[in-house]
C-alpha positions in Angstrom: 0.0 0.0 0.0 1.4 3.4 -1.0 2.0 6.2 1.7 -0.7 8.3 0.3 -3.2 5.5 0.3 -2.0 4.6 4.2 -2.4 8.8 5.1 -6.1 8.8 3.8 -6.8 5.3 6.1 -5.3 7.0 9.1 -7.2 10.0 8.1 -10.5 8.3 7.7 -10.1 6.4 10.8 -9.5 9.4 12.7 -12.5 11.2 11.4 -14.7 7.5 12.5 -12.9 7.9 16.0 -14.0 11.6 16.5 -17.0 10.9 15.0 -17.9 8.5 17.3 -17.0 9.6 20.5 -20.2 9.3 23.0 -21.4 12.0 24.3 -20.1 15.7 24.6 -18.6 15.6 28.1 -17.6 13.3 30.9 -14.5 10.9 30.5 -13.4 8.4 28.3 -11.9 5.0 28.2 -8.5 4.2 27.9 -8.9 2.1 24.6 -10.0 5.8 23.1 -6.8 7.5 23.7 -5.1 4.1 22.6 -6.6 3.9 19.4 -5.6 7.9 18.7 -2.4 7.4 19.2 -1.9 4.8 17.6 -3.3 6.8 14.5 -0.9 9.9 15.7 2.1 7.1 15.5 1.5 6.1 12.1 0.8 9.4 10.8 4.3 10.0 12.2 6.1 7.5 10.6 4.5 8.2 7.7 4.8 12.0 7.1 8.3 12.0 8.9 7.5 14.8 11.0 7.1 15.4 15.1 3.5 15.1 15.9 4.2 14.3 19.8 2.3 17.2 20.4 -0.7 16.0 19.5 -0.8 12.6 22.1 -2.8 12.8 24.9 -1.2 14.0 28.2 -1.1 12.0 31.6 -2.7 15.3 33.0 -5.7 14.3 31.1 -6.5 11.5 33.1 -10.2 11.8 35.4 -9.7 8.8 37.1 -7.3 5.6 37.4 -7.5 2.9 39.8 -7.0 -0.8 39.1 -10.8 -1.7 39.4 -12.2 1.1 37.0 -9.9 0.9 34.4 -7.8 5.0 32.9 -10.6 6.9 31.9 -9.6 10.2 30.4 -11.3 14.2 30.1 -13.1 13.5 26.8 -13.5 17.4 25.7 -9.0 17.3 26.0 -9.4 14.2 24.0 -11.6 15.3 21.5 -9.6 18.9 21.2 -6.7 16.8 20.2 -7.9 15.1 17.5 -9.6 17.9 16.3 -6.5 19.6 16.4 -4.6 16.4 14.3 -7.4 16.5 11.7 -6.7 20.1 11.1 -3.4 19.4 11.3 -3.9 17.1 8.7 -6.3 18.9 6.5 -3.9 22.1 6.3 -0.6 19.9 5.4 -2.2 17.8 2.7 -4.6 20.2 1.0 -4.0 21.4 -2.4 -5.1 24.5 -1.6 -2.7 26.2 1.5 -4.3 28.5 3.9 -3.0 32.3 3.3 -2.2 32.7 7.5 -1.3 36.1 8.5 -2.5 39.6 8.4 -3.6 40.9 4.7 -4.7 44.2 4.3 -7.4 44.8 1.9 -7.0 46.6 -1.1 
């Protein structure tokens, strides 16, 4: 499978993941955060660049305790991926984003 092919999968699967968190606030399993970095790991093998930024922080974590399981601020979580699909969206585009003041004329 060619890079480009693998970058729209990890795309795609990261749209289905934010898509399909439940709910708009609470926390979230552990598996969540597992599964989006994973996607943020492939997308930085594939693209070559540093995208460590974008993993979810220990500091995002509502609760932890060997009978409930990691469960994680799901607004942070959702931010993030957010954040990767722009990320995403803005470095493959065709059409760049002119960022910066422009005065009219």
């Amino acid at each position: 499978m060619s890079d480009q092919r693998k970058l729209l999968e990890v795309y795609s699967r990261l749209k289905g993941l934010r898509a399909n968190i439940p709910g708009r606030q609470g926390s979230l399993e552990k598996r969540w955060v597992e599964e989006f970095h994973d996607l943020v790991k492939t997308m930085t093998d594939l693209s070559q660049m540093d995208l460590g930024g974008f993993r979810v922080p220990r500091g995002a974590i509502t609760a932890e305790g060997a009978d409930i399981g990691t469960y994680y601020d799901k607004e942070f979580v959702a931010a993030k991926i957010d954040a990767l699909l722009g990320f995403f969206e803005l470095s493959f585009s065709e059409r760049k984003p002119s960022i910066g003041f422009h005065p009219s004329e």
